[in-house]
C-alpha positions in Angstrom: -29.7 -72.6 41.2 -31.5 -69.0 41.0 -30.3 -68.2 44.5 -27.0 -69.4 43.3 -26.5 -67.3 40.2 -28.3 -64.0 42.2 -25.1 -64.2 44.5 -22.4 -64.5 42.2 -24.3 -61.0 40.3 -23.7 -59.6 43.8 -20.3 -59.2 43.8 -19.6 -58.3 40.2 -22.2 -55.2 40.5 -20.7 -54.0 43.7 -17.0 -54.7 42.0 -18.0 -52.5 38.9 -19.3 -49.5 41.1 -16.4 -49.7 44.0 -14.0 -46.9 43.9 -10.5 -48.7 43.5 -12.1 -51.0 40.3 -13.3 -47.1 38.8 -9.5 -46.0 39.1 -8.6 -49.0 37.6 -10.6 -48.9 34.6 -10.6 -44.8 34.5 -6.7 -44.8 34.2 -6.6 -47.4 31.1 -8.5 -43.8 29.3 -6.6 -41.2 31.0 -3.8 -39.3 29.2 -0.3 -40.8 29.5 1.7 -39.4 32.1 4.3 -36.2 31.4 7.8 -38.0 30.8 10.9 -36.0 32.4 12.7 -34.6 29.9 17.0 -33.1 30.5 16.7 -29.6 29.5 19.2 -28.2 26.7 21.1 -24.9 26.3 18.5 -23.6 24.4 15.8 -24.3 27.1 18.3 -22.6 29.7 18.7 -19.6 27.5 14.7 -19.4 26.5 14.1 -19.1 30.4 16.9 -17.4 32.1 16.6 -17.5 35.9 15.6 -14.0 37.6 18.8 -12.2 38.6 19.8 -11.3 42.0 21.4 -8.4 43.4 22.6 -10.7 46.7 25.5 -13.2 46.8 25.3 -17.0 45.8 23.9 -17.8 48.9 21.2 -15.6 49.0 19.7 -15.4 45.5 16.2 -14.8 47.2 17.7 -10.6 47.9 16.4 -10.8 50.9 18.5 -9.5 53.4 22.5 -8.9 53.2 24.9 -6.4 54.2 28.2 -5.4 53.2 30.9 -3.4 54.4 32.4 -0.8 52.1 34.9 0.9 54.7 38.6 0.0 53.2 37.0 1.3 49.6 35.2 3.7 51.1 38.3 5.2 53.1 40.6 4.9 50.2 38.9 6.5 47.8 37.2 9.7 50.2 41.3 9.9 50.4 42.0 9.9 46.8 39.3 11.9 45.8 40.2 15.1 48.7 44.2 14.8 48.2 43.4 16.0 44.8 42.0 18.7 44.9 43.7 22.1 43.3 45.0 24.6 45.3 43.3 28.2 45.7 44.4 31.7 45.2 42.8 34.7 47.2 43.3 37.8 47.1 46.4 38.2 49.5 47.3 34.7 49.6 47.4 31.0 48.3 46.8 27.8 49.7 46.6 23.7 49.3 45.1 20.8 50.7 47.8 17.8 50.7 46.7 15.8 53.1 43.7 13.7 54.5 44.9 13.3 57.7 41.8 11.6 59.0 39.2 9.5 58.1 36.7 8.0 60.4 33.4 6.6 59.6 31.5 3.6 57.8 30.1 3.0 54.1 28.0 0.0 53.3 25.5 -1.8 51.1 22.3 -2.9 51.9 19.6 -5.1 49.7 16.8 -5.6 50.8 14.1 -7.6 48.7 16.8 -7.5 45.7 16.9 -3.8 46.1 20.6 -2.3 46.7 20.5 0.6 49.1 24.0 2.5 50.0 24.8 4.5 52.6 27.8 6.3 55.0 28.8 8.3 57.9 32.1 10.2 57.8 34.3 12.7 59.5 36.9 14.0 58.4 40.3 16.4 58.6 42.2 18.0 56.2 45.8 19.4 56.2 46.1 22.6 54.9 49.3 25.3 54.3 49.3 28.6 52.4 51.1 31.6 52.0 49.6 35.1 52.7 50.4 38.8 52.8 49.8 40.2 56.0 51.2 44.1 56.9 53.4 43.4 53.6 55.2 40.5 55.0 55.2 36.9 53.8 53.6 34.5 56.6 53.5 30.8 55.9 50.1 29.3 57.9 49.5 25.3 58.4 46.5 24.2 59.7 43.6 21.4 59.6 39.9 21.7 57.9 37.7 20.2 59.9 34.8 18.3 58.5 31.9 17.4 61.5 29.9 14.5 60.6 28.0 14.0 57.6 25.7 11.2 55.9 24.7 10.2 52.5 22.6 12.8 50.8 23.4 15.3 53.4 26.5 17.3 51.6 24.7 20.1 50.5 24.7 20.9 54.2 28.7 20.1 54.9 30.4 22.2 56.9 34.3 23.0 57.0 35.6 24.6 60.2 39.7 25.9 60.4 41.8 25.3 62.7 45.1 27.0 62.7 48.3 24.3 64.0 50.3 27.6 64.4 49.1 30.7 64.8 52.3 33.2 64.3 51.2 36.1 66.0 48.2 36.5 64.1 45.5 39.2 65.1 42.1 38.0 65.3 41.3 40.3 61.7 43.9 38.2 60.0 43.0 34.7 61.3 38.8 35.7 60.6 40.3 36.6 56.8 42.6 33.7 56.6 39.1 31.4 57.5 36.9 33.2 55.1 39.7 32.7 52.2 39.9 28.2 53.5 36.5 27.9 53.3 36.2 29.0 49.5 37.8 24.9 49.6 34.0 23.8 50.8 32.8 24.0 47.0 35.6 21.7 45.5 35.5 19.4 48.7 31.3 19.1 48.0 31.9 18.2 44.0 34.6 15.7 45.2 32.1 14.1 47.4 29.2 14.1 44.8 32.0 12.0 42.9 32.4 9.6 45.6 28.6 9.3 46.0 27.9 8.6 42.5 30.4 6.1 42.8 28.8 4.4 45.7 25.5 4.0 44.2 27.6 1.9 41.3 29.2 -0.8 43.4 
């Protein structure tokens, strides 16, 4: 009868101390479990969600680019085909045209940073008027713009080239160039105003 009531101690010990019965009873003291809860408009605006400089499908800002070329183009176009025309001393002139316009503008954001950027070349139409040996002569030509990058236009160049030279001596064409490139100032301001505007899309 001892031997009997020894074994059936056994069991209930070894059941009070086993793992799975300690969950069991553990649980029955624990704290209740979080219940979901629908968030409202006012939980939405306490904790608004990070914004992103990238598109809907990359709200991380990791890595996107985009291309800026057709505003870009149209408004380096907009910007130069206004500028005022000069007077010099013995002559006048105007840029009417922007005859050509090659190069790339883009975005970049990287890590939901925005980074811009371009390459450009351009050319210019050009006509004046200027005395020369007390005549009249009407001159047409192109400015020539070599390659330049963001942040570079304090370095831009503008190089003249004459579409018809009328018998011009070599003094007259050298004063005729000095008297175009006086358009380099306006042309840099014009650009600063396209940069600035760059760095806002």
């Amino acid at each position: 009868m001892e031997e009997t009531a020894a074994a059936a101690v056994e069991p209930a010990a070894e059941k009070a101390t086993s793992y799975r019965y300690w969950v069991r009873e553990a649980t029955g003291d624990a704290a209740p479990l979080p219940a979901p809860r629908k968030l409202d408009a006012a939980d939405v605006a306490a904790n608004p969600a990070p914004a992103s400089l990238g598109s809907a499908w990359n709200q991380a800002g990791t890595w996107e680019e985009k291309n800026l070329n057709s505003w870009a183009n149209s408004r380096i176009k907009d910007l130069l085909g206004s500028l005022d025309p000069l007077e010099f001393s013995t002559g006048k002139a105007s840029v009417y045209e922007v005859s050509r316009c090659s190069g790339d503008a883009f975005l970049v954001i990287v890590r939901n940073k925005k980074r811009v950027g371009y390459t450009y070349e351009l050319s210019l139409k050009f006509k004046g008027e200027w005395v020369i040996k007390e005549e009249n002569k009407k001159v047409k030509g192109h400015l020539e713009i070599p390659e330049f990058s963001y942040g570079e236009l304090e370095d831009l160049e503008v190089n003249v080239r004459f579409s018809e030279e009328k018998d011009l001596s070599s003094d007259e064409k050298a004063q005729i160039c000095k008297d175009m490139k006086s358009f380099l100032a306006p042309i840099q301001e014009k650009l600063h105003e396209f940069e600035k505007e760059l760095k806002e899309r």
